[in-house]
C-alpha positions as CSV (number, residue, x, y, z in Angstrom):
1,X,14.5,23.1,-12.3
2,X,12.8,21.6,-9.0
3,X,12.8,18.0,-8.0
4,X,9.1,17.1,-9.4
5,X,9.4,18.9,-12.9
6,X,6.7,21.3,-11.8
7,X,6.7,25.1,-10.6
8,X,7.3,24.9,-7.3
9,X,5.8,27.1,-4.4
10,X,6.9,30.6,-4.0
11,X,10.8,30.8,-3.1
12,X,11.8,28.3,-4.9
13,X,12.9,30.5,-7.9
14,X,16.6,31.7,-6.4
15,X,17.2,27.4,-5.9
16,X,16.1,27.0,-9.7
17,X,18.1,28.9,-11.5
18,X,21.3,27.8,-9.1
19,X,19.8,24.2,-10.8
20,X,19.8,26.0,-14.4
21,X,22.9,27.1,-14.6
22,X,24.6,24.0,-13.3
23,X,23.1,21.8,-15.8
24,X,24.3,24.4,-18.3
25,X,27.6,24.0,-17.3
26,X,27.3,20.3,-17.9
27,X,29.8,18.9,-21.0
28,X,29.3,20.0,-24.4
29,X,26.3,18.7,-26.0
30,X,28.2,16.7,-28.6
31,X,30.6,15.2,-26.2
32,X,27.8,14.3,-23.6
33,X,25.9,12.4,-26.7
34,X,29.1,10.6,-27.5
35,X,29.2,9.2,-24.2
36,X,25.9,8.8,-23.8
37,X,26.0,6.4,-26.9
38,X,29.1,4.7,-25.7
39,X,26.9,3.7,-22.6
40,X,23.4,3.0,-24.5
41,X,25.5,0.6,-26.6
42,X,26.3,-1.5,-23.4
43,X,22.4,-1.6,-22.2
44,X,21.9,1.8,-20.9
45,X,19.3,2.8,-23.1
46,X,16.5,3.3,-20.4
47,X,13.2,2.8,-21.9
48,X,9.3,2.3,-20.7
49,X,9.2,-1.2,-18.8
50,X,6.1,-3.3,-17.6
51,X,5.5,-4.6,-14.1
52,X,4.2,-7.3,-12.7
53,X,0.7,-7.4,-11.8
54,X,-0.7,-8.8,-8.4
55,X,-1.5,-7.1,-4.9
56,X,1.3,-6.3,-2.5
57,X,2.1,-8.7,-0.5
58,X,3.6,-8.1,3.5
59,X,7.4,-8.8,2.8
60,X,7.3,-11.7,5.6
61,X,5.2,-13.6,3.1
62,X,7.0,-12.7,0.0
63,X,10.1,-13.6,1.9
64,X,8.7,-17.2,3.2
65,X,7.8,-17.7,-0.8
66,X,11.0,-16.9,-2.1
67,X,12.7,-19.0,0.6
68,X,10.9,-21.5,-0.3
69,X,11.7,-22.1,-3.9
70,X,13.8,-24.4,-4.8
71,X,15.6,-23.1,-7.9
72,X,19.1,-22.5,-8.0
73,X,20.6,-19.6,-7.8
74,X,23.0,-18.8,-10.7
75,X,26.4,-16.9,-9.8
76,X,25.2,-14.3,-12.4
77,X,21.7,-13.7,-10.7
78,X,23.9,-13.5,-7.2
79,X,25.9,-11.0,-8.6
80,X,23.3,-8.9,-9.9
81,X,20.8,-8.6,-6.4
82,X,24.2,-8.4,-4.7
83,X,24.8,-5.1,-7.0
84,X,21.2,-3.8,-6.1
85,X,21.4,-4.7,-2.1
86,X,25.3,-4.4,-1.2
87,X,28.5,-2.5,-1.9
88,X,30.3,-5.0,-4.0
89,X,30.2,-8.4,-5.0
90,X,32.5,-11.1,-3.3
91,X,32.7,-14.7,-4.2
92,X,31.9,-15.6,-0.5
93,X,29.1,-13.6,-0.9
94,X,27.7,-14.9,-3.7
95,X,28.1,-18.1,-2.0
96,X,26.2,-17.0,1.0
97,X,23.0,-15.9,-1.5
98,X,22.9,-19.1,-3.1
99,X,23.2,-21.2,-0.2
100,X,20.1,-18.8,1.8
101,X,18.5,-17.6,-1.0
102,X,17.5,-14.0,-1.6
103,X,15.1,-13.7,1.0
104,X,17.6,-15.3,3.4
105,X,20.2,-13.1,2.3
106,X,17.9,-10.1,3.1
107,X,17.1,-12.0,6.8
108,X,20.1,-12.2,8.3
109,X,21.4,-8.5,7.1
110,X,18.4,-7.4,9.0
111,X,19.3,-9.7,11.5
112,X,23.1,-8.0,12.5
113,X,22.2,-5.2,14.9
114,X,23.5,-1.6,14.0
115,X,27.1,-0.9,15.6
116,X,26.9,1.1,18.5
117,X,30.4,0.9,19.3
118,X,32.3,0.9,15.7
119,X,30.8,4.0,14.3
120,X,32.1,6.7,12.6
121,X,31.9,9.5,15.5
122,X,33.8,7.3,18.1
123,X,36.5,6.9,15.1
124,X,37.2,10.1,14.9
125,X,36.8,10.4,19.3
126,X,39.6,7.6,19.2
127,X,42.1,9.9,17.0
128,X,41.0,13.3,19.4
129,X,43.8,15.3,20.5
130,X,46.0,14.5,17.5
131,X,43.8,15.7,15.0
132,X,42.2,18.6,13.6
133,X,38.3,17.8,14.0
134,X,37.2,21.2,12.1
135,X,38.6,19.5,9.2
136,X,36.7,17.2,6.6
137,X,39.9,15.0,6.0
138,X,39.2,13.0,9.3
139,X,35.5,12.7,8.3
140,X,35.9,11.0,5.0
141,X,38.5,8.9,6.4
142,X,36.0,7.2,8.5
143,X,33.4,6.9,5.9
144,X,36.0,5.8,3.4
145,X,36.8,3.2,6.5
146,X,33.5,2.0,7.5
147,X,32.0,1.7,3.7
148,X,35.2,-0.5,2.9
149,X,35.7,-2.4,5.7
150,X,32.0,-3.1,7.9
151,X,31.3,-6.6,7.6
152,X,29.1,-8.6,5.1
153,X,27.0,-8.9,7.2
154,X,26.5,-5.3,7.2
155,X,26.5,-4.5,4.1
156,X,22.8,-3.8,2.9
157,X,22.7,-1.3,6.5
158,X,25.6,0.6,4.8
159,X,23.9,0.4,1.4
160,X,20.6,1.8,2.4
161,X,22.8,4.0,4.8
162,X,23.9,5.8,1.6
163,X,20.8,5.9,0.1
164,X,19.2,7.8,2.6
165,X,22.2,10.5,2.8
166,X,21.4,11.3,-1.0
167,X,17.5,11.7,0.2
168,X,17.5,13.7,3.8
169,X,20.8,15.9,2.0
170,X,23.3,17.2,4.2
171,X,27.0,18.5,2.9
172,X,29.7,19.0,4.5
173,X,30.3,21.9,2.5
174,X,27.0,23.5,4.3
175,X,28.9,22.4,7.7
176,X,31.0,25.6,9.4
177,X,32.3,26.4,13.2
178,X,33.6,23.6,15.7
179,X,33.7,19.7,15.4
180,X,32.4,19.9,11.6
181,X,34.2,16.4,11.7
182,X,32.3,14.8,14.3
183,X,28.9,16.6,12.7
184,X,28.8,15.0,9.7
185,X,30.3,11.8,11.2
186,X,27.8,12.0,13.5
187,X,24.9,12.6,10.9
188,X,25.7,9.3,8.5
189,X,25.8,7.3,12.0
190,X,22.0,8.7,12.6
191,X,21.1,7.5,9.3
192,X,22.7,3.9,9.8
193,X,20.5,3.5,12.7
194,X,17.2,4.4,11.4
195,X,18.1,2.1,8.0
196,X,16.3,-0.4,8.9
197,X,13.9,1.1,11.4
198,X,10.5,3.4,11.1
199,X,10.6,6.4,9.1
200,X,8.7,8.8,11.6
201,X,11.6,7.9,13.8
202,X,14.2,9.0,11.2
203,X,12.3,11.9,10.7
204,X,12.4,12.9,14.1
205,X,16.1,12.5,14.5
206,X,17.2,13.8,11.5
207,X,14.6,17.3,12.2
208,X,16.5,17.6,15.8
209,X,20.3,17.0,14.6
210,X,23.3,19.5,14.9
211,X,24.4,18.9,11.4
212,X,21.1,19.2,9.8
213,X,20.2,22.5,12.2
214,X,23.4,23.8,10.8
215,X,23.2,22.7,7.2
216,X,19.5,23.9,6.9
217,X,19.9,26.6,9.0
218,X,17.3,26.5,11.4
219,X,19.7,26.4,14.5
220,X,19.0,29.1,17.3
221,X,15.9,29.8,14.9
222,X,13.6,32.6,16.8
223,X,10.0,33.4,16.6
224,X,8.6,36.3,14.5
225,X,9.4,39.7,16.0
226,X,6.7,42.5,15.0
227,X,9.0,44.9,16.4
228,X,12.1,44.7,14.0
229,X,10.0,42.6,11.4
230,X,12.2,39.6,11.3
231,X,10.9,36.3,10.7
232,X,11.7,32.6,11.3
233,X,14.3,31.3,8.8
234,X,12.0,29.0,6.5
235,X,15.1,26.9,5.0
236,X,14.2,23.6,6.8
237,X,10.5,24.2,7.0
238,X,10.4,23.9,2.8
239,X,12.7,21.6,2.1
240,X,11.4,19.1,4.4
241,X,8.2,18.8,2.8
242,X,9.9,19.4,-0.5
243,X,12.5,16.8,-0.3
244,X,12.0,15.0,2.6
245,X,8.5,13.9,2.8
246,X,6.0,14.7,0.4
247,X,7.5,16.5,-2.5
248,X,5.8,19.5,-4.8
249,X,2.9,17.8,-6.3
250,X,0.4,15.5,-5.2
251,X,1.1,12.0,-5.7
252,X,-0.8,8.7,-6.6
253,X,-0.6,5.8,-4.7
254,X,2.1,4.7,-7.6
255,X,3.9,7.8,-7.8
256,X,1.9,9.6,-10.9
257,X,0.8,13.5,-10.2
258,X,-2.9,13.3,-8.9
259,X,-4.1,16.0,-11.5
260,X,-7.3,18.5,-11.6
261,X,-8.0,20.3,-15.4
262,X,-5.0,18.5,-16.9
263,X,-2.9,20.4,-14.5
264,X,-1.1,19.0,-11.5
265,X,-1.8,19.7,-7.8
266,X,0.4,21.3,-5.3
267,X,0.9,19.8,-2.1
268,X,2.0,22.9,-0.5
269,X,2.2,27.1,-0.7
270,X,3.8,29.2,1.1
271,X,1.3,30.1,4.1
272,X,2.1,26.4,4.7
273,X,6.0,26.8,4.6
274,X,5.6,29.7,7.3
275,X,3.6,27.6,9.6
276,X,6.3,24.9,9.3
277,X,8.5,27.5,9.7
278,X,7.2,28.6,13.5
279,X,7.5,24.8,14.2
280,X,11.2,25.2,13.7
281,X,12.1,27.8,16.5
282,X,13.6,27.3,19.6
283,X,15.9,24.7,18.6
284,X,19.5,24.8,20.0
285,X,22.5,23.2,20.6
286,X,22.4,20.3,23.9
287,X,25.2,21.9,26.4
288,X,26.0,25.2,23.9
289,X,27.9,26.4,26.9
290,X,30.2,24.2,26.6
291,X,31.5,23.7,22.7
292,X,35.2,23.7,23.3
293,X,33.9,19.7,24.1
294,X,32.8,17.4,20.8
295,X,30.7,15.7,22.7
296,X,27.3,18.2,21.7
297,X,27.7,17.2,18.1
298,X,26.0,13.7,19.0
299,X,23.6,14.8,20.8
300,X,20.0,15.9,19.8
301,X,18.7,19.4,19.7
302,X,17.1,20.6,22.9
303,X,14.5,23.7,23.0
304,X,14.9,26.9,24.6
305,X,11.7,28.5,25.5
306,X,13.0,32.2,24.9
307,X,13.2,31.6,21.1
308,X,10.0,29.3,20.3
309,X,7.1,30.7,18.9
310,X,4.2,28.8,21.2
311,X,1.6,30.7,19.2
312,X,-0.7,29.0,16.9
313,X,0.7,27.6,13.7
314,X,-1.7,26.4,10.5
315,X,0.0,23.9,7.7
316,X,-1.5,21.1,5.6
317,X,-5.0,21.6,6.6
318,X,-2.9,20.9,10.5
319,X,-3.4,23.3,13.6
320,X,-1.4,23.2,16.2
321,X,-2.9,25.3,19.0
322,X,-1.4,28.3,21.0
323,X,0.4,27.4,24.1
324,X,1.8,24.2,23.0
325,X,5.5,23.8,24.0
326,X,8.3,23.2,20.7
327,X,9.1,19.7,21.3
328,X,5.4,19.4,21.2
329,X,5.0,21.2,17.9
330,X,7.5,19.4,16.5
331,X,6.0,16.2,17.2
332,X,2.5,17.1,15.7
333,X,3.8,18.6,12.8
334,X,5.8,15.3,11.8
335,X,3.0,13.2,12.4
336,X,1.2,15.4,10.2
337,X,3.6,15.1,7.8
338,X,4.1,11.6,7.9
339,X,0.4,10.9,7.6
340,X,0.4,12.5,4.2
341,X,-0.8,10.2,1.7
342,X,2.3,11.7,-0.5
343,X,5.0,9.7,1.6
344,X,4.8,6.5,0.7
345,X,4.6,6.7,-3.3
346,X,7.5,9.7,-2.6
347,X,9.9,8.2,-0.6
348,X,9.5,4.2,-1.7
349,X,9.9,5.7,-5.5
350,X,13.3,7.3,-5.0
351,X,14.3,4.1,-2.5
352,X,13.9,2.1,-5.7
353,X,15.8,4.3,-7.8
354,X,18.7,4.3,-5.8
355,X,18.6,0.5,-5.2
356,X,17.1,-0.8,-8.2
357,X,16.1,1.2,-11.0
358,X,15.4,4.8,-12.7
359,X,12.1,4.4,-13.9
360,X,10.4,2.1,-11.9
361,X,6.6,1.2,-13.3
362,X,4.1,2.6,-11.7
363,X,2.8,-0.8,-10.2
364,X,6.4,-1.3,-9.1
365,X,6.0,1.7,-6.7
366,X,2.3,1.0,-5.9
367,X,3.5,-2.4,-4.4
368,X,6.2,-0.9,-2.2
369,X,4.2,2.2,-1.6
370,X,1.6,-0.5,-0.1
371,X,3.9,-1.8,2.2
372,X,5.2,1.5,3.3
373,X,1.9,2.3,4.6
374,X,1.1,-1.0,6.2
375,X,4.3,-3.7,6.6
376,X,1.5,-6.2,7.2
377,X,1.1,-6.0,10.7
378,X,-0.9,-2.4,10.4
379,X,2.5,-0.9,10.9
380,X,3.2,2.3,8.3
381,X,7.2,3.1,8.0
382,X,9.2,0.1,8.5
383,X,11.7,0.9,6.2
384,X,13.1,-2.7,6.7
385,X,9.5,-4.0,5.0
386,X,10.1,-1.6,2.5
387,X,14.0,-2.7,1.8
388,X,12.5,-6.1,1.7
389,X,9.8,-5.2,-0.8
390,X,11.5,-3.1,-3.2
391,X,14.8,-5.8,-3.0
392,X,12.2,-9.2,-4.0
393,X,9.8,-7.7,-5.9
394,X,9.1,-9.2,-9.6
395,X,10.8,-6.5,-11.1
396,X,13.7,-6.6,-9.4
397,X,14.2,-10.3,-9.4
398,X,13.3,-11.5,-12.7
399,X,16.9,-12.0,-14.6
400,X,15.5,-12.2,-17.9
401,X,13.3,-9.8,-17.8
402,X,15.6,-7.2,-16.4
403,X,18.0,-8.3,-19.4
404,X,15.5,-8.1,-22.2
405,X,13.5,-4.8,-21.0
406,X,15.9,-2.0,-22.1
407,X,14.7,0.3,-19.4
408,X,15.1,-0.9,-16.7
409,X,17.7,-0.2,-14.5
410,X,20.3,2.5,-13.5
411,X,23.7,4.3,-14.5
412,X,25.7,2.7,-11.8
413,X,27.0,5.9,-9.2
414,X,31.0,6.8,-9.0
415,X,31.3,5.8,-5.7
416,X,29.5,2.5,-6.3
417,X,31.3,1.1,-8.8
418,X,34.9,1.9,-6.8
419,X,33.2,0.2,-3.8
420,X,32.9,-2.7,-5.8
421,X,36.2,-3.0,-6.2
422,X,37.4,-2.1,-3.1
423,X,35.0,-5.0,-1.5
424,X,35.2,-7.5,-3.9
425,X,39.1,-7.7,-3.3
426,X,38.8,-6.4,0.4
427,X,41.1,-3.3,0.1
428,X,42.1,-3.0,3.2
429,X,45.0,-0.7,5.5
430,X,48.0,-1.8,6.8
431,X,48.0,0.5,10.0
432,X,44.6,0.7,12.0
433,X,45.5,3.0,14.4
434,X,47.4,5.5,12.1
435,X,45.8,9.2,11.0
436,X,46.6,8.2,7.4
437,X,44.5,5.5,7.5
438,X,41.8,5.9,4.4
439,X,43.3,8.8,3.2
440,X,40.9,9.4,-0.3
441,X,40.5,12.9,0.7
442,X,36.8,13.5,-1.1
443,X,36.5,12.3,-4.2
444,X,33.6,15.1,-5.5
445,X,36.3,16.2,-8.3
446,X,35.4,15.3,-12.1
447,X,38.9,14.4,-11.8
448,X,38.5,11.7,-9.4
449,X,35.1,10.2,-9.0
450,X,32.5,13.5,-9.4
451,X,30.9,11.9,-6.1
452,X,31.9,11.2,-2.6
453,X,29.5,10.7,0.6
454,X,28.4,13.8,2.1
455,X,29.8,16.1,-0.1
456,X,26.6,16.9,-2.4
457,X,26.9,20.7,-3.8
458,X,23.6,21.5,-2.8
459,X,20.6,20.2,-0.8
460,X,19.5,18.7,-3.9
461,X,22.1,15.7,-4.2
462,X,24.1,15.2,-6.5
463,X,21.6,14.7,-9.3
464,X,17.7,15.4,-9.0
465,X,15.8,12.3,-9.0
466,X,13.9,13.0,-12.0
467,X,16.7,14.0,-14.2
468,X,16.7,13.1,-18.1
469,X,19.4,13.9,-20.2
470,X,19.4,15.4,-23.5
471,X,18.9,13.1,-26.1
472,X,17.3,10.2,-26.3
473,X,16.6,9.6,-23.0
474,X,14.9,12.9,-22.5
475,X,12.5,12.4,-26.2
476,X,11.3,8.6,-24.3
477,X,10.4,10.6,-21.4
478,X,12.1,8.4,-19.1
479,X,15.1,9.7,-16.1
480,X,18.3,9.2,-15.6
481,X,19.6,10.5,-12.6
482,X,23.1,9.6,-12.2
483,X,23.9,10.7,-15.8
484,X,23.4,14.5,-14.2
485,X,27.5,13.8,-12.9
486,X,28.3,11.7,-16.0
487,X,30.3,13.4,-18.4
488,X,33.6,13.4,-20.4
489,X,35.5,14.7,-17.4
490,X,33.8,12.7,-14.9
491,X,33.9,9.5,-17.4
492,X,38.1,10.5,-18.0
493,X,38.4,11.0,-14.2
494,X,37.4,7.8,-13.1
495,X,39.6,5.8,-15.0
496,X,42.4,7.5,-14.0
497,X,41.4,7.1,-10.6
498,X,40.8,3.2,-11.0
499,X,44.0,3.3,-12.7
500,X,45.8,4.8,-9.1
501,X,43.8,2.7,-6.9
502,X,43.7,-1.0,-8.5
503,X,47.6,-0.5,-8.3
504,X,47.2,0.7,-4.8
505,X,48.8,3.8,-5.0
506,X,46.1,5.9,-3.7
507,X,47.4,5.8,-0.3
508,X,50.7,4.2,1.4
509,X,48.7,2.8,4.0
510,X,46.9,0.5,1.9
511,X,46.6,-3.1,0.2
512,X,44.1,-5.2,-1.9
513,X,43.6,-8.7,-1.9
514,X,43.9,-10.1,-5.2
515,X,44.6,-13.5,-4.3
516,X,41.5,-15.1,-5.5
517,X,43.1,-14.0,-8.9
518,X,46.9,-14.7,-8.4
519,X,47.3,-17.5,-6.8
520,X,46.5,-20.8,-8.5
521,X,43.7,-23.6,-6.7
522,X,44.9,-26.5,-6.3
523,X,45.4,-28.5,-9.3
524,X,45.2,-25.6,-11.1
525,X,46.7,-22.1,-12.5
526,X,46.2,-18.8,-11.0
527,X,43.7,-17.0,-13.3
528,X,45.7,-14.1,-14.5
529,X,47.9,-16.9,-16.1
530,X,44.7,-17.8,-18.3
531,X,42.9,-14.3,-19.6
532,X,39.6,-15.6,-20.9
533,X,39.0,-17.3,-17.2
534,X,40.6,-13.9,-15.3
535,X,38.0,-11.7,-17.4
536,X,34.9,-14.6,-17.0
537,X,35.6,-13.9,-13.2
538,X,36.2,-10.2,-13.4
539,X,32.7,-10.3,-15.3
540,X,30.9,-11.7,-12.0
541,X,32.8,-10.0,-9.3
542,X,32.9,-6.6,-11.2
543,X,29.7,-6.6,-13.7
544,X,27.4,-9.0,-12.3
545,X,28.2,-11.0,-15.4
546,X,27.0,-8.4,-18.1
547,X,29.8,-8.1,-20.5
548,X,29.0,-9.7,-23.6
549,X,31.1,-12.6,-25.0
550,X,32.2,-10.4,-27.6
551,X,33.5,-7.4,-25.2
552,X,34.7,-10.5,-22.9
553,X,37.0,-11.7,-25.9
554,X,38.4,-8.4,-26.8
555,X,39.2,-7.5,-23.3
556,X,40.5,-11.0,-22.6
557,X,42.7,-10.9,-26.1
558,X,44.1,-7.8,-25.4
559,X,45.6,-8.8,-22.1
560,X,47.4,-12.0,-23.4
561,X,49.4,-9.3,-25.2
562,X,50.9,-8.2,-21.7
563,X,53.7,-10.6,-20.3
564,X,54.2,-9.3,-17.5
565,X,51.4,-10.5,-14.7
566,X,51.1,-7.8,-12.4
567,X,50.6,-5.3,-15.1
568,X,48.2,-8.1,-17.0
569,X,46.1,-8.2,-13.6
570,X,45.5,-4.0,-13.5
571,X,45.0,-3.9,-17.1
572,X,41.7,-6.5,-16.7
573,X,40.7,-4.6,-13.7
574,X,40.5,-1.3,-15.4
575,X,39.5,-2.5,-18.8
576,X,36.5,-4.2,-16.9
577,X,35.8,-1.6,-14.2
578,X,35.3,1.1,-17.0
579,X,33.6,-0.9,-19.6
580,X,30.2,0.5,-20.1
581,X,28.4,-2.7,-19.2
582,X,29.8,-3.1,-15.9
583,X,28.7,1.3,-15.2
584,X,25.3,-0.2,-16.0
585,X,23.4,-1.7,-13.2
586,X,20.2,-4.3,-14.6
């Protein structure tokens, strides 16, 4: 299976069956049905949804229209963009939406400059000399740290941060040799600077990074010797245009497959994947000589003349002639790329899937794809425009829509739904400064969440883009991504992992704010002393208000059954956290 449903170009058949066999050793189809039903029954049945018509508008206009209305904001409508733009849902931040609206919301996020002191890399540079840094424990203890803990005001950077590391894939598990700690590390901090910057910048920082020259294999890369008959390692060159930019097939402006003869068109062959390929050489380490200090891992790829292939190299109907330098080379060949009417549609489709929704319409991606290639100022790339775009379009925002059109939206990811937990009662630990802080460990395991940052088991994510499982799903046509890591064990996995960390046992070091929940306002009682009003809040702060009034009574009966408090408070967090409404973003 490749990424577009399609034959791909020649090579790609060792990378399909890997794919084939892993969805064979998905659950048993019965089982995988059962759940799959549980989850249709609480609004996951994904099915063929309209968009609004109208041109694309430049998102500093759609933002100054949206400002300007004057409607209020509901704390169920707050809740739900805060699910499709944050990490979690807070009640201080769905104060902060009503009181600047959506579009306001979106402006000062944009606003808070990226962190160039509290990153990931100078985390782990803090703990040096105490640590192991070959190891990936200290790496996802930082992300664990800066995914739970940046500030709200950061919290759509971090969002789209993680969007982008299930687009431009690099593992850990692909990571080997020195600092593999300060790599990856390094790698998510890349990504969190670009978020909200111009895509042919990300592209050119990402193609000249240590971790993914190591994951992709094009570090120390040499030109083609006709001597021994060796030839430059074509890893990075394919999967950049397969994955990274303009995918296997030709695209529309709104994402359909541009077709000739009722067949599709490829974008690519493998002549082109060669010339890439040449592009690619020459690339090594900045200060190799010297690896005993982290400090390369940060830094960006330098060329060394000995290795680069400076003959002429043909791709995409591009020539770059003989003689020209590598950084050179590289540069043409990514503004090739980038100019490829593939990008927008290709990369503003999957955007949407992992903020928004699995099937977007096709007029859904048309309208962001238009403001990927010109933000309104003649700019193409401003991957804030595009945030902007995708985040206020109709289809996002309209409530009732959303609610009434079965297919839109997305199977919430693992990770997602435990960082809306984790931010909605600020989990937090005790000792800053101690090498047990965030200790998760990776959470990739069925048995915890099937899904942790940076820890994908191939370069393909975690789940392809355009997966449908069997069933119903796959006979309406219509994709599913997240259901590719959805199964009993996964599904039995993360309740027992909610189970550990709503009780904070997860880690020593750590400790949850449940106040909001356990302490009574004045004049009042503290809510887990009143179940119907602990699960109506639950409902906001965990589902974005879609449990039903019938699942709301059930849950909120069943816990006036338990006396005791503490064990009433877990019990609604769990029940709600693993209801199949709240797994279901709309």
């Amino acid at each position: 299976m490749d990424i577009m449903g399609t034959e791909g170009p020649v090579g790609l058949a060792e990378r399909e069956a890997d794919g084939e066999q892993a969805l064979a050793r998905q659950s048993s189809p019965g089982l995988r049905a059962a759940a799959l039903a549980a989850a249709l029954s609480g609004g996951a049945g994904l099915s063929a949804c309209g968009g609004g018509g109208g041109s694309a508008q430049a998102p500093v206009a759609a933002m100054s229209r949206l400002a300007a209305s004057s409607a209020a904001i509901s704390d169920a409508s707050a809740a739900r963009f805060l699910l499709q733009a944050g990490l979690g849902i807070s009640r201080s931040q769905i104060t902060q939406v009503q009181s600047l609206g959506f579009a306001g919301w979106l402006a000062a996020q944009f606003a808070t400059p990226a962190s160039t002191t509290n990153t990931r890399w100078n985390w782990l540079s803090a703990l040096e000399g105490s640590n192991d840094m070959t190891s990936t424990t200290n790496f996802d203890q930082g992300v664990w740290r800066k995914l739970i803990q940046a500030p709200d005001s950061d919290e759509l950077r971090q969002r789209v941060t993680l969007a982008l590391s299930e687009i431009l894939v690099v593992s850990m598990a692909g990571l080997s040799g020195d600092w593999t700690a300060y790599i990856g590390s390094g790698y998510l901090d890349l990504l969190e600077s670009h978020a909200f910057g111009n895509f042919r910048d990300l592209l050119q920082a990402v193609s000249t990074s240590v971790a993914m020259a190591q994951y992709l294999t094009f570090l120390n890369n040499a030109k083609a010797n006709p001597k021994t008959g060796s030839i430059p390692d074509e890893n990075y060159a394919r999967e950049l245009m397969q994955l990274f930019t303009i995918g296997l097939v030709q695209l529309n402006l709104d994402g359909t497959p541009v077709t000739s003869n009722g067949q599709t068109v490829a974008t690519y062959g493998q002549a082109d994947v060669m010339g890439m390929a040449a592009v690619m050489t020459g690339w090594v380490l900045n200060d190799s000589s010297n690896r005993s200090n982290y400090l390369y891992t940060n830094k960006a790829l330098v060329q060394n003349a000995s290795l680069c292939d400076t003959g002429a190299k043909s791709f995409l109907g591009t020539t770059i002639p003989s003689g020209t330098d590598g950084a050179t080379s590289l540069k043409l060949a990514l503004d090739a790329l980038f100019a490829h009417p593939n990008v927008a549609p290709f990369i503003s489709r999957q955007l949407i899937q992992r903020l928004v929704s699995s099937n977007p319409s096709p007029a859904y991606v048309s309208r962001v794809a238009t403001v990927f290639n010109n933000d309104g100022t003649g700019v193409k790339g401003n991957l804030q425009a595009v945030v902007a775009a995708i985040l206020l379009d109709t289809e996002a925002r309209n409530d009732s829509a959303a609610a009434s059109t079965p297919g839109f939206g997305k199977l919430r990811e693992p990770v997602l739904r435990f960082l809306g937990w984790a931010r909605a009662y600020r989990n937090r630990s005790n000792d800053a400064s101690s090498s047990l802080v965030w200790n998760l460990g990776s959470t990739e395991n069925s048995a915890y969440l099937g899904q942790s940052p940076l820890h994908s088991p191939t370069v393909f994510n975690f789940f392809y883009p355009n997966y449908s499982p069997p069933g119903l799903l796959s006979t309406a046509g219509l994709q599913a991504p997240e259901f590719q890591i959805a199964n009993e064990s996964s599904l039995v996995g993360f309740v027992n992992f909610m189970q550990n960390c709503v009780g904070s046992s997860f880690t020593a070091a750590a400790q949850v704010d449940y106040s909001s929940l356990t302490t009574a306002p004045a004049g009042g009682v503290a809510l887990v002393s009143n179940p119907p009003a602990l699960v109506q809040e639950l409902n906001i702060t965990l589902a974005a208000g879609r449990l039903s009034a019938s699942v709301q009574s059930q849950i909120a009966t069943a816990l006036a059954s338990v006396s005791n408090l503490t064990n009433r408070l877990h019990a609604a967090l769990v029940l709600v956290l693993c209801a199949p409404e709240t797994a279901v973003q709309k």
